[in-house]
N, C-alpha and C positions, 0 to 999 in steps of 0.2 A: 504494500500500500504506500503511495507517495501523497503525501500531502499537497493540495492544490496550492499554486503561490500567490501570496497578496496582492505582488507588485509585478509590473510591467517588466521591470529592467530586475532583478537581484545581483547578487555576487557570487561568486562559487563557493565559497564559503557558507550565505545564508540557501542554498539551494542545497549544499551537504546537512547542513544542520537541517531544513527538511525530511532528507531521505531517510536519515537517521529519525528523528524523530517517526516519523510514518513508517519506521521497519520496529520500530520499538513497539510502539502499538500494537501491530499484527502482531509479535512476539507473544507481546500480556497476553492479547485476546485469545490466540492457541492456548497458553499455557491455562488460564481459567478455564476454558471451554474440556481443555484432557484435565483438570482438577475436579471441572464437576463430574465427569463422567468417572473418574477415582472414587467418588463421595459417591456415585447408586451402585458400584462397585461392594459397599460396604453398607450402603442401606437394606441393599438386598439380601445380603448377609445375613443381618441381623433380624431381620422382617424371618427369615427363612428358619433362625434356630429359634425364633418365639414360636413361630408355625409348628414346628416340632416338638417342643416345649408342650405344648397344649394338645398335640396329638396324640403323644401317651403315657394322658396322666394316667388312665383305665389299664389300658394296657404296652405294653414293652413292644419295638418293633423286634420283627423275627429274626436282623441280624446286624451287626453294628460293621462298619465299613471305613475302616481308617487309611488316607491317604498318605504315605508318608513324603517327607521333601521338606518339612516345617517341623521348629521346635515346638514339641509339648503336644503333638497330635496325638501317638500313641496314649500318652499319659492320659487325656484328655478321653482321648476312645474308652480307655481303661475304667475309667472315672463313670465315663454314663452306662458301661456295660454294668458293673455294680451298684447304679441307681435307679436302672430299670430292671435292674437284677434279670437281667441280658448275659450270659456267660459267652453267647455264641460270637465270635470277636473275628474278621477278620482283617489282615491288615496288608496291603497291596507296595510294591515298590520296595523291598527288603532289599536290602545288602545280601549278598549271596553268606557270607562271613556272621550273618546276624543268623542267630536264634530266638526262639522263643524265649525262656530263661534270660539271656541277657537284654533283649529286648523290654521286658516290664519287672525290669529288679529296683528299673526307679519310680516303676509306677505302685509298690505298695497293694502286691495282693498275688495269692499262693494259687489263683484260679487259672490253671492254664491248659486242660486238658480243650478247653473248646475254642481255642484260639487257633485260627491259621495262617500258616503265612505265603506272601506269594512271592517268588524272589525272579521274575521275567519281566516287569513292567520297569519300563526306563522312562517315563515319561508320565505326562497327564490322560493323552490319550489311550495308551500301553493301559492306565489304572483301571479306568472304564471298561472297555478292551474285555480286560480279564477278571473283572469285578462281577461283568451280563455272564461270559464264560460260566464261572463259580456258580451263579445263581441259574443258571438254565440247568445245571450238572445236579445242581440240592434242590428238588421239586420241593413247595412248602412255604419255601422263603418269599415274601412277597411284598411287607411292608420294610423298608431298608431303609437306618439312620445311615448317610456318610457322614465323616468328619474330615476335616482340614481347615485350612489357615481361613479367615475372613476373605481375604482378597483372594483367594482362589477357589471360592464358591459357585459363581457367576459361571466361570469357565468351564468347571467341571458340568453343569447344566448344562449347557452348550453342547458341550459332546453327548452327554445322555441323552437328549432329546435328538440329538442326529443320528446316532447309531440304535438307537431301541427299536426293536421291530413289530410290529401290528400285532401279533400274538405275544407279547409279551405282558404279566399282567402283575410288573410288578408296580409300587407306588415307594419312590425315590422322596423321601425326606432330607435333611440336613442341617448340622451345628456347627457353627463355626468358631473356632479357637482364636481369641480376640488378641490383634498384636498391639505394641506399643507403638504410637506414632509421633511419639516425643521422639522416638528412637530413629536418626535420620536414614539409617540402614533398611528399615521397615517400610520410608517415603518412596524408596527406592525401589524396594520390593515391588510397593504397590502401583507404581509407576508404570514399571515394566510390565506388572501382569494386565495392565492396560492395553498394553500393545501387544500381549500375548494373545489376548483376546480376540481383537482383531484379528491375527495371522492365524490362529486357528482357525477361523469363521470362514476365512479364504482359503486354508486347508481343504476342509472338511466338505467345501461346496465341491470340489474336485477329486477327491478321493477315493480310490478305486479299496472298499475293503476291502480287496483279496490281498491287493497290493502291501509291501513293508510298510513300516506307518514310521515316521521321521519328524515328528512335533517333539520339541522340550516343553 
């Protein structure tokens, strides 16, 4: 954007200081315009784990679904499998090198016979992927909490809703594990999963599922 000039005649000088000016603008006006879409990023979020929240007060979903890639997710998964007294736990994206056992020695409880873990998913879409897998293989399973980070909510929905298929009859919930954004590493985070977002979206409109899948 260049700003229109006052005067007939200027100098190079006050025609620089225009440009600049009128490129500082457009700057601001991107950078608000990708901060608000950061902010329904995390309204959505949270709108999403009240949703859940209130879904089973009655009763427990049939299986908890931990993303991992973010501090405090397992814990977290941990955490609601024991207050919906949910034992069934499984958790997608493992380190090949992780276990069971050392996976939730810091989450504070001896319940591990019904935990699984899945150690092939590289990615967001790999989680998904292999999360319908899991659940098309265990008839029964049908109401499903995921958990992960706030800012990587949105996304994960994204992909569910493009890869689920017409006979699938499950009902996908979600809690999300809230970051700090005081913390400028977190701003950062959520930044990028802004632009994650998007290139997924252009992913996925192209994407041959037979095909390798290549999304971080």
């Amino acid at each position: 954007m260049i700003l229109k000039s006052k005067y007939v005649f200027e100098s190079k000088t006050t025609k620089m200081y225009r440009h600049i000016q009128g490129m500082l603008i457009l700057f601001l006006a991107i950078f608000l315009t990708y901060s608000f879409i950061c902010s329904i990023l995390l309204l959505d979020a949270r709108n999403e784990t009240k949703n859940a929240k209130t879904s089973f007060v009655q009763t427990p979903p049939d299986l908890i679904v931990a993303f991992t890639g973010g501090p405090g997710r397992i814990e977290y998964a941990i955490k609601k499998a024991q207050e919906f007294k949910q034992p069934n736990v499984f958790i997608t994206g493992v380190h090949e090198k992780n276990s069971v056992k050392n996976l939730i020695n810091s989450a504070d409880t001896q319940e591990t016979e019904h935990i699984e873990l899945d150690y092939t998913a590289r990615n967001t879409v790999e989680n998904v992927v292999n999360t319908l897998k899991y659940l098309r293989n265990n008839r029964g399973l049908n109401k499903i909490l995921i958990i992960s980070s706030d800012y990587h909510i949105m996304r994960i929905k994204q992909i569910i809703n493009t890869l689920i298929k017409d006979d699938d009859k499950f009902v996908f919930y979600f809690s999300a594990v809230p970051s700090n954004y005081l913390n400028l590493r977190n701003i950062k985070i959520l930044y990028t999963e802004t632009f994650k977002l998007v290139r997924t979206k252009i992913f996925l409109m192209f994407w041959d599922q037979k095909s390798p899948i290549d999304v971080s």
